[in-house]
N, C-alpha and C positions, 0 to 999 in steps of 0.2 A: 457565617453567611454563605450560602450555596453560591457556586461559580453560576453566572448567568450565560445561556447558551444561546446565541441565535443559530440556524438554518438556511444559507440561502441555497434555495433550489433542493425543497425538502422531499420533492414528491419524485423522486429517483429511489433503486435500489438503495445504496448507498447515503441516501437522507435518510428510507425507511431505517437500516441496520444504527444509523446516528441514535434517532429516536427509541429504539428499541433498545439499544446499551445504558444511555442515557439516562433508561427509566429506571434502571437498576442502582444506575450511582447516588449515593448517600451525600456526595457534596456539590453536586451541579444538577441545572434543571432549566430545561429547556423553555424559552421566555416569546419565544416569537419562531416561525417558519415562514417563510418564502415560496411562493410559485405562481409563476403567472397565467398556467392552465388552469389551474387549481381556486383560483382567489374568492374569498368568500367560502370554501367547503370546509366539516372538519377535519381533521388529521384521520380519526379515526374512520369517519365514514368512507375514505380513500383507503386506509388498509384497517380493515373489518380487525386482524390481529390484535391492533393496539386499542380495540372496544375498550370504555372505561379506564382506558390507561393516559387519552389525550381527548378526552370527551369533549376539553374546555377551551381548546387550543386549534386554531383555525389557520389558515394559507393568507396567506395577504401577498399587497405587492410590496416590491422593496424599496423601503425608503431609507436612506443613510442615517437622516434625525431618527427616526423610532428603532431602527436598531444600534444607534448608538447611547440612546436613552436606557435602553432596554438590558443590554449584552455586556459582560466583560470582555465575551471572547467569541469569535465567529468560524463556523465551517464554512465553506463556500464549496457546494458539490454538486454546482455548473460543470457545463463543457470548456474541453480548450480556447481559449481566446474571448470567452466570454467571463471569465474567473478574472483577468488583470486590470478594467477599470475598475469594478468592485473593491477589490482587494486596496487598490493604490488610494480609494475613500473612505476605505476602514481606518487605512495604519494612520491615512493624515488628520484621524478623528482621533487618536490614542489608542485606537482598540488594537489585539492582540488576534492575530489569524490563523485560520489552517486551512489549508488552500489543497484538495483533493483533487486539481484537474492538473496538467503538465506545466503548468506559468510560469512557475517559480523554480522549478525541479534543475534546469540548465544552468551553470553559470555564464555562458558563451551566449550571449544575444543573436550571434550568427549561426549557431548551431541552432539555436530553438529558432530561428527563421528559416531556416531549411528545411526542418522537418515540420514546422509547424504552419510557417505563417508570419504577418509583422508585430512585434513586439511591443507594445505600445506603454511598458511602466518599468525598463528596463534599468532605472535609475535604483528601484527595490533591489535586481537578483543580486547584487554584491551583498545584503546584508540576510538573505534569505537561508535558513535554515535548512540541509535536505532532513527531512525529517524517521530516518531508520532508525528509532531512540537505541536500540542496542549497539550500534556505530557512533552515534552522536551525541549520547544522553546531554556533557555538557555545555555543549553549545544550543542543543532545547532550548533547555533553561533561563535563560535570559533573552531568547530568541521574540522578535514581534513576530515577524513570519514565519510560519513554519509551512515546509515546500512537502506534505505528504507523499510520500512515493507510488510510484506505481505498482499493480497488482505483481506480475511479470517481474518487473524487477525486484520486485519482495525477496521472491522465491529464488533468486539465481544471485543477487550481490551479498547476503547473507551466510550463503554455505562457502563462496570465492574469496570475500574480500578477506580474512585472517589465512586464507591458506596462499593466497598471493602475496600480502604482506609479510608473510613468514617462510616466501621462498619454497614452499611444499612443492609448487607446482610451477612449471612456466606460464607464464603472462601471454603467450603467442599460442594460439591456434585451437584457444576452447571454443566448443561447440558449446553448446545450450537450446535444448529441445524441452518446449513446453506445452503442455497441455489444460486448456481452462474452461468449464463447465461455461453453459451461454448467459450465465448471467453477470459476467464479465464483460458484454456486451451492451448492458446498461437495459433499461423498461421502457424505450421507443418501440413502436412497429417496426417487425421488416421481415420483409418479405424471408431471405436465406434463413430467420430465426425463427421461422414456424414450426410449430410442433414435426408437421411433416415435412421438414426440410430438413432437420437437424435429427431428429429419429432416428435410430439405427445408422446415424453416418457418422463420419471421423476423418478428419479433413485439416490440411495444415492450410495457410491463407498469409499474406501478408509478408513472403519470403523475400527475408533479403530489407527487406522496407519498414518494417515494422517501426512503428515509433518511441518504444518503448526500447530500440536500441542503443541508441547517444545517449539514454538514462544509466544506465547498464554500465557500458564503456566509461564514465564519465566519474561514477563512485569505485570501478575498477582499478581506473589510470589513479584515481587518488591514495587507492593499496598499492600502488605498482611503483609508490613513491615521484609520481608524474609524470612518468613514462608512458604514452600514450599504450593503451590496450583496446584491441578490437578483438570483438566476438564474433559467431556467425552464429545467430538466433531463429530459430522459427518455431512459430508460435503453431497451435492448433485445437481446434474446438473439438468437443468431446461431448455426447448426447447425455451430459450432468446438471443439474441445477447448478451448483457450486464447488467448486475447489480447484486449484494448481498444482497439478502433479509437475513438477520442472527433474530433466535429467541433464547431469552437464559430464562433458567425455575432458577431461585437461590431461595433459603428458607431464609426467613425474620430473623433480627437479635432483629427486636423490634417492638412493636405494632404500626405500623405507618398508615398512609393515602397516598393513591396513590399521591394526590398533594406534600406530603411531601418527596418523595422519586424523584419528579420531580424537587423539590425545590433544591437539593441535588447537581442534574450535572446543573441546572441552574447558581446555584453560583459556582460549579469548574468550569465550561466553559463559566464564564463572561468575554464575549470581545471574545471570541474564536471564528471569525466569521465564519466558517465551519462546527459548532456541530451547530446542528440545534434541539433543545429538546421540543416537539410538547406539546400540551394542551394537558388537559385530555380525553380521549375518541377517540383522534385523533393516529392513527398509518401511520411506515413509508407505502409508498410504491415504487416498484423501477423506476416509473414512473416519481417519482417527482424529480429524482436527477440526472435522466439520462442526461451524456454530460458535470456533473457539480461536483465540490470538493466537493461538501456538504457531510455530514454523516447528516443524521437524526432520529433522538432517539425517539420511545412512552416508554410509563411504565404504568402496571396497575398490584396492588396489588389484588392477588386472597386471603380472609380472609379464604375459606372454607380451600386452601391447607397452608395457610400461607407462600404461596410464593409469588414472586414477579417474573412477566411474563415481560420483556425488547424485544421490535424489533426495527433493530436498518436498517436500507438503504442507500447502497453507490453504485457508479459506480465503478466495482472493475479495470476499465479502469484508472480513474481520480482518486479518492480520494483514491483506492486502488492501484493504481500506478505510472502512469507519474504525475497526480497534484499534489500529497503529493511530488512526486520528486521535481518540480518547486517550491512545498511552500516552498521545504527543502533548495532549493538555493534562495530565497529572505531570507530568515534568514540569509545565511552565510555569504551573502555578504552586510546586510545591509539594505535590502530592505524591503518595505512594503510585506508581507507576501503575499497579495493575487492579488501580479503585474501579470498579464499575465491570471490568473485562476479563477478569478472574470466574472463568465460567468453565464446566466442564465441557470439552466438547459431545456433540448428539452422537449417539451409536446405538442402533442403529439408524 
């Protein structure tokens, strides 16, 4: 029997990319969608794409009876603060979640009240899953909540966290400079996101502040053995539809070789088939993974600084959002991990 999927809040990018994976997979199928712009339209008539693919399948509004009738398992890809009464009506119905806005992501109720705002279901984050299955596969697994990560911190805790657990590198004074197509901005209006706003520009934003830094620092300090770890991140928008090119500058812990430091997240991510860790001389670009889960990782040791330069490239669509969601439900329920999201990426 197909895993039953609800949607709440389907009519975002990140609903669409839900639905569009979704249609692929052989053992789940979407049973209900969510929005309250939307209520009453079909799925397809809002994104013309999935014509004949969701012909039959319409927006409603959210009711906890019908989607608990409905669903084994729910996405919730709401905004912040609007994702933690939902969520807290799901799990205390028995159902299983995956929570794509920042709610859950914190263990510190005080940390996600600083950056976010007031916490109002803070009795869950103890039991909440951060959901990077290549870090965490098994605690997935039996996981009710699962806390999908952020796009941003996709692309920078993945290439850090085995090389700071394994000592490669120092814990103190990595940068992280990244870069994210505007559709990591989500499909509201606004003004800075116009065509002619973002056109031909390149611009970093959010320095210093970003919120997707206590995400970062948080599965860092947990490699660092829980030694707090602070980064200095700035993010920036790039005239792309989609993708995260992230570069991170860390200083060396010991006299190694660039192959040696590849050798490193080669065997942490043995079998991992979504870390993709390129040869030597070879870097990501966001070309190669657009459309697709992949993350993929260069590395090249600079001797003059005695650092070690990492770029690491994901779709902050897929492997920064809806796919790592779908990998996060083949875990839960048993399933091959890459049922549905095993696509190649688009080139061109």
């Amino acid at each position: 029997m197909a895993i039953r999927c609800a949607i709440i809040g389907a009519s975002g990018y990140t609903g669409l990319e839900l639905l569009r994976i979704l249609s692929f997979h052989k053992e789940a199928e979407v049973t209900c969608t969510t929005s309250r712009t939307h209520k009453g339209r079909s799925v397809s008539s809002l994104f013309p794409s999935l014509n004949k693919i969701y012909d039959s399948l319409f927006f409603e509004d959210y009711s906890l009876s019908a989607v608990a009738e409905r669903a084994d398992v729910v996405f919730t890809a709401v905004p912040h603060q609007a994702a933690m009464d939902c969520v807290k009506e799901l799990i205390s119905e028995g159902l299983r979640a995956i929570d794509l806005s920042a709610d859950f992501r914190l263990k510190d109720p005080s940390v996600y009240e600083a950056w976010y705002g007031e916490h109002r279901a803070k009795e869950l984050l103890p039991s909440a899953v951060y959901g990077l299955t290549e870090l965490f596969y098994h605690q997935i697994k039996d996981a009710a909540l699962v806390a999908n990560p952020g796009c941003y911190p996709t692309s920078a805790i993945l290439p850090l966290y085995p090389l700071i657990k394994e000592k490669v590198i120092a814990a103190e004074g990595i940068v992280i400079d990244s870069k994210s197509g505007v559709s990591g901005a989500g499909r509201s209006a606004s003004l800075s996101l116009n065509f002619s706003e973002v056109n031909e520009g390149f611009k970093a934003y959010k320095i210093c502040s970003h919120r997707h830094t206590p995400e970062i620092e948080e599965a860092l300090t947990e490699a660092n053995g829980g030694s707090k770890v602070c980064v200095n991140f700035t993010p920036h928008l790039v005239p792309i539809t989609r993708g995260i090119l992230t570069t991170i500058y860390a200083r060396l812990n010991a006299d190694i070789l660039t192959k040696d430091a590849i050798s490193c997240l080669r065997d942490y991510y043995d079998g991992a088939l979504f870390v993709r860790v390129l040869d030597e001389g070879v870097f990501p670009d966001v070309h190669n993974v657009r459309g697709s889960n992949f993350c993929d990782i260069g590395l090249m040791i600079c001797k003059r600084t005695n650092s070690l330069i990492i770029v690491s490239a994901i779709d902050n669509l897929i492997k920064g959002a809806s796919g790592q969601a779908v990998q996060n439900m083949n875990v839960m329920f048993g399933l091959d991990e890459s049922a549905g999201i095993l696509g190649v990426p688009l080139f061109p």
